[in-house]
N, C-alpha and C positions, 0 to 999 in steps of 0.2 A: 193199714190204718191203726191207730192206736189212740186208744180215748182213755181219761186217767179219771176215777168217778172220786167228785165232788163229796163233801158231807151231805150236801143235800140232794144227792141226784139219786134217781133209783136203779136198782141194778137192769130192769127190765126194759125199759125204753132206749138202755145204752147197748145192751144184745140187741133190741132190734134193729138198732140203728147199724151194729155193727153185720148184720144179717145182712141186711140194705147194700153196705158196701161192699160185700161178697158176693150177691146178685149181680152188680155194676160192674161186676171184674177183676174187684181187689184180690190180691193172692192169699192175705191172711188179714185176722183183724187182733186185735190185742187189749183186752182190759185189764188195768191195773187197778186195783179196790186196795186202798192202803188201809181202809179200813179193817180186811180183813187179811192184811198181809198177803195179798194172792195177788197172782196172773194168768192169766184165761186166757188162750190161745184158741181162734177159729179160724176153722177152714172151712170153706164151701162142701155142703153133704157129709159133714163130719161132726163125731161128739165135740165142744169143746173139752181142749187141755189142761186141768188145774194144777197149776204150780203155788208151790210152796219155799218158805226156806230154806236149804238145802236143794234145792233145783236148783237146774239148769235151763235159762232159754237158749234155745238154738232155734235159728231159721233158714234152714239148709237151701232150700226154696228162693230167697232172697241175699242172704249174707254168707255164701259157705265158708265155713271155719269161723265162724263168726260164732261168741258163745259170749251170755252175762249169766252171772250168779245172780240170783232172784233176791239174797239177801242185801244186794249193793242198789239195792233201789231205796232201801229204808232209811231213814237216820238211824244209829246205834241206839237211841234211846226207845225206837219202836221196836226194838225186838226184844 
């Protein structure tokens, strides 16, 4: 699942919610805070993963060989 936080959402209720669908069976959960130029990768009984610019998503689990650069989410004028 992957939820992309609003200006006005808070980050807290969108972790739970992404908890929620880890509990349900989803394999990973995914938030994007353009706010703070991140992505947050969760997995079931696991720290979340903080990406930055210059990362790499990969979801080996779901998409193998599959990879985006974490800076092609922005527009050029956000970073």
């Amino acid at each position: 699942m992957v939820e992309i936080k609003s200006k006005s959402d808070r980050i807290k209720p969108l972790e739970e919610k992404i908890q929620l669908f880890l509990q349900l069976g989803s394999t990973v959960g995914i938030l994007i805070d353009p706010d703070k130029l991140t992505v947050m990768v969760y997995r079931l009984n696991q720290a979340p993963v903080v990406l930055q610019n210059g990362d790499t998503l990969i979801l080996p689990e779901l998409l193998p060989g599959w990879e985006l650069a974490v800076s092609g989410l922005w527009p050029p004028e956000f970073e």
